[in-house]
C-alpha positions as CSV (number, residue, x, y, z in Angstrom):
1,X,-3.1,27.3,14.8
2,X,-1.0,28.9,17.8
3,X,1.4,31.6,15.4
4,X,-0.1,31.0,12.1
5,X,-2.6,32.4,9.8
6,X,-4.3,30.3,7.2
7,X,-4.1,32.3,3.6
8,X,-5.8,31.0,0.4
9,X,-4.0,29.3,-2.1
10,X,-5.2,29.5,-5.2
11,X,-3.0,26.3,-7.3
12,X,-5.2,25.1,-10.0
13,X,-3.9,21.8,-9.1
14,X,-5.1,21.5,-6.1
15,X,-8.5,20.9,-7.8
16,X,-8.8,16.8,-8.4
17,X,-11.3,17.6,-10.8
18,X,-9.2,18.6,-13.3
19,X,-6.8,15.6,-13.2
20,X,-6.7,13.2,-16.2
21,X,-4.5,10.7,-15.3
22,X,-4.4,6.9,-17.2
23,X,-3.5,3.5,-15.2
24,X,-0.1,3.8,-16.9
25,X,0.6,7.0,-15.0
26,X,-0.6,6.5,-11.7
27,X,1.2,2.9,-11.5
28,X,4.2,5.1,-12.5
29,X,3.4,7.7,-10.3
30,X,3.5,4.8,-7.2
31,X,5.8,2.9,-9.0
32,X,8.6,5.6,-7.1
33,X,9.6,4.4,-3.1
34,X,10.2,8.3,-2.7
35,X,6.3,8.8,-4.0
36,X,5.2,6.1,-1.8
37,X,7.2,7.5,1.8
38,X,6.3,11.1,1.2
39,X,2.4,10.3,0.0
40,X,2.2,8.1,3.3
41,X,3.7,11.2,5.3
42,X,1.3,13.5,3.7
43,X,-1.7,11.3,4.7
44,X,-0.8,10.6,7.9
45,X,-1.1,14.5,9.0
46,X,-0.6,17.9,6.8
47,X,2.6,18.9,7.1
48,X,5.5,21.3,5.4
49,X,8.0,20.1,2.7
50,X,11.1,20.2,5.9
51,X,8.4,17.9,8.4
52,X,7.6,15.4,5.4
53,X,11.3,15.0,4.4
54,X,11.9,14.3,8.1
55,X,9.0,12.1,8.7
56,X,9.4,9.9,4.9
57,X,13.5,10.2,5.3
58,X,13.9,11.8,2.3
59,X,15.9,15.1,1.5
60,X,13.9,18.4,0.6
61,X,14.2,18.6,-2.6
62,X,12.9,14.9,-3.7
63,X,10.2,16.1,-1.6
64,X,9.4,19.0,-3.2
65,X,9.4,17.0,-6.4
66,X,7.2,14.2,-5.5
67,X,4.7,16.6,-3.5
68,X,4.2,18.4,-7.1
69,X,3.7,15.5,-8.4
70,X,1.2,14.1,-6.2
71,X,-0.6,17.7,-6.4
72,X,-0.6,17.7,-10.5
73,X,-1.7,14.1,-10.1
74,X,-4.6,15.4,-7.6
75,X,-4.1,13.0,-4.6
76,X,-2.2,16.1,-2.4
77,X,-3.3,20.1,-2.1
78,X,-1.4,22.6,-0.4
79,X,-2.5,25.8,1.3
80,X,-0.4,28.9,2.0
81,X,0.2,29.5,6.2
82,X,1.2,32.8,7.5
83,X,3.8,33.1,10.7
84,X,3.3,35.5,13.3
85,X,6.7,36.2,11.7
86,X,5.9,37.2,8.8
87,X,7.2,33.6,7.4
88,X,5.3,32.0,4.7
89,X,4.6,27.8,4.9
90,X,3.3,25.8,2.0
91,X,1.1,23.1,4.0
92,X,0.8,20.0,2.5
93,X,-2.0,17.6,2.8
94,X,-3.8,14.0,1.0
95,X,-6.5,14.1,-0.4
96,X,-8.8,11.3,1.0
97,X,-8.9,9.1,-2.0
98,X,-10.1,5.4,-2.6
99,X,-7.8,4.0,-5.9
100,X,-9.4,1.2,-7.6
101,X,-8.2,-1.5,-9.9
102,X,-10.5,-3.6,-12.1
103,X,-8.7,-6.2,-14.3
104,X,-10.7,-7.6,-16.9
105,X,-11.3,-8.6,-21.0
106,X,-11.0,-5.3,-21.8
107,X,-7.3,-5.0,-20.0
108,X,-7.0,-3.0,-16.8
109,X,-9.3,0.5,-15.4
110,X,-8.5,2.5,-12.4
111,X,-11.0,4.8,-10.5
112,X,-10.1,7.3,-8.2
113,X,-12.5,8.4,-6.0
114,X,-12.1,11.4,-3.8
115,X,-13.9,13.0,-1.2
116,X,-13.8,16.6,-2.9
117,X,-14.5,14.8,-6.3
118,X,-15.2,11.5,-8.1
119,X,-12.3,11.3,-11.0
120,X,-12.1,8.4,-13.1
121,X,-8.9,7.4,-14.9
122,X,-8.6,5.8,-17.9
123,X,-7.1,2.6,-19.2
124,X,-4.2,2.9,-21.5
């Protein structure tokens, strides 16, 4: 990392494990075009809020909103980066995640699996 520092971050959501999400809310959550370019960005390579509004073509603050979004929903973590400068970059990055879809009697189930942790969302 040529003029950084990596610093902890310590956001409680950017532990999956914690995430209750049901189907309803994740098909909402990727429901949103916005949600959809700026996840893609994000799991393409990490990258800050101004690189993923350039990369998704969207402006920085529906970035910012979708990218806590994604974090509360536990598919994106961020870490803290410290310039040579003294500047301070929020790094943005997905979380390698597998979403399933089962549709049966019983209506629909989703299961996110993730490589930090297995979370399984309920039906609604």
């Amino acid at each position: 990392m040529s003029g950084q520092l990596a610093a902890q971050s310590n956001h409680s959501s950017n532990d999956p494990s914690n995430v209750d999400l049901t189907t309803a809310e994740l098909f909402d959550l990727f429901s949103d075009s916005y949600t959809r370019q700026v996840y893609l960005a994000v799991m393409e390579e990490p990258r800050c809020a101004r690189d993923v509004a350039e990369a998704a073509d969207v402006s920085r603050p529906t970035v910012y909103r979708r990218l806590n979004e994604l974090r509360d929903a536990g598919l994106v973590h961020s870490r803290q980066t410290i310039c040579m400068d003294g500047h301070h970059r929020e790094q943005f990055e997905a979380v390698p995640a597998t979403i399933s879809v089962c549709i049966d009697t019983d209506g629909l189930e989703t299961v996110v699996d993730s490589a930090e942790s297995c979370n399984r969302v309920s039906s609604s």
